[in-house]
C-alpha positions in Angstrom: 24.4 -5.6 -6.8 21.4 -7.4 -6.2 18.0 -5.5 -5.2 15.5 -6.5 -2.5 12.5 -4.4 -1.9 9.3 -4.9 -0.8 8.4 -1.7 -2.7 7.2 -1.1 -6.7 10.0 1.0 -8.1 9.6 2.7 -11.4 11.4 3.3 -14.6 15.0 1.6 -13.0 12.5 -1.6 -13.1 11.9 -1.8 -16.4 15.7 -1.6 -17.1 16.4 -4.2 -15.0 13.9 -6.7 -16.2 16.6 -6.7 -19.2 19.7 -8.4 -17.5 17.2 -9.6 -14.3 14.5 -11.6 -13.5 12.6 -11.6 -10.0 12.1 -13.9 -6.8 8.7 -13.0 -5.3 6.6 -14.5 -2.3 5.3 -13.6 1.0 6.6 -14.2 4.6 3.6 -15.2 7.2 2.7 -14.6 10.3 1.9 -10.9 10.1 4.0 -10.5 13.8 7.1 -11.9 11.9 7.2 -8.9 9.0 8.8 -6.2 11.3 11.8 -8.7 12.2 11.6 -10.8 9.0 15.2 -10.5 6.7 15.2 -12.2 3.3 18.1 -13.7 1.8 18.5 -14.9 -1.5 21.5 -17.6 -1.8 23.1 -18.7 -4.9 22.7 -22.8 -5.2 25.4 -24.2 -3.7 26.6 -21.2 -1.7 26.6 -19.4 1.7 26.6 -15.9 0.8 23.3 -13.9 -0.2 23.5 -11.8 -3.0 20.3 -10.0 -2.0 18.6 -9.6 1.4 16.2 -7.0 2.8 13.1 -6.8 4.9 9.5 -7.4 3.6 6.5 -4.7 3.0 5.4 -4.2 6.5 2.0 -3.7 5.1 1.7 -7.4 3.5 4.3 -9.0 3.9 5.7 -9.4 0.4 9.4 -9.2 -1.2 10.4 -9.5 -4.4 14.1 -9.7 -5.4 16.0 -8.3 -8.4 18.9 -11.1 -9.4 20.6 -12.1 -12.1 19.0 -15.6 -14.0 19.9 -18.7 -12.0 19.3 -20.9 -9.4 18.9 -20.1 -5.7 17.8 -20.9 -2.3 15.8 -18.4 0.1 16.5 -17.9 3.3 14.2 -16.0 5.9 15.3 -15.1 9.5 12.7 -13.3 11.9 13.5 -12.5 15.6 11.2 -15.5 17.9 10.7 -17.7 15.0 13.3 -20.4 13.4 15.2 -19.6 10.5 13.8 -21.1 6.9 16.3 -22.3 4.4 15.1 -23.6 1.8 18.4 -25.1 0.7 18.5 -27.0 4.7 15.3 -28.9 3.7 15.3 -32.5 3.0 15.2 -32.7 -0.4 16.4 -28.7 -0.8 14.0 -26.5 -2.3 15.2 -23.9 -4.9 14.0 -21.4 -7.3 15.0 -20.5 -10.8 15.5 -17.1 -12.0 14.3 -15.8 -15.3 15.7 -13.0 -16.9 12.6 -10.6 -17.2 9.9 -12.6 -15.2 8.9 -13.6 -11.5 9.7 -16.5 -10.3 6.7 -17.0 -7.4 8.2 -18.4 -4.3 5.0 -18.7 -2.6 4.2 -18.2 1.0 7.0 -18.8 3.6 5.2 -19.7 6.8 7.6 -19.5 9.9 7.7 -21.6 12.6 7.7 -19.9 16.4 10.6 -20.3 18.5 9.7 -22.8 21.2 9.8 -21.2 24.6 12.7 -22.3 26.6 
């Protein structure tokens, strides 16, 4: 199983690295990081094989999974959901076996207010 944490994790990282790479960015505004829930989607798929919340004291996540390409998906509670793989052209990430991939910074859009 895939691992999501926005938390450094010791010697199990290491291990990892060796079957693993990493998907790593940041989620923004600050008022979305309690809410915010990443999801990390093989291309071509529906279902995450990773999801979590981010640090609550930055922002970041970084996700443990296997080499391959994926889409990231962020949902936050008053701000619209970004897919990466809904976006015209999709945007996706590759995954390389003992690195970070940097996904950047994912800037949410607020809800408008009905």
């Amino acid at each position: 199983a895939a691992l999501l944490t926005g938390h450094a994790f010791g010697l199990e990282l290491d291990e990892m690295l060796d079957t693993y790479g990493a998907l790593a960015g940041v989620v923004a505004p600050e008022a979305a990081w309690e809410s915010a829930v990443v999801s990390i989607i093989p291309e071509g798929g529906t279902t995450a094989i990773a999801s979590g919340s981010v640090n609550s004291e930055d922002g970041s996540f970084r996700a443990m999974v296997p080499a391959g390409t994926y889409t990231v998906k962020v949902v936050a509670t008053g701000y619209e959901t970004y897919d990466s793989g809904a976006l015209d052209p999709a945007v996706t990430f590759v995954a390389v076996v003992g690195a970070d991939t940097d996904v950047g910074t994912i800037t949410l859009t607020a809800e408008a207010a009905s």
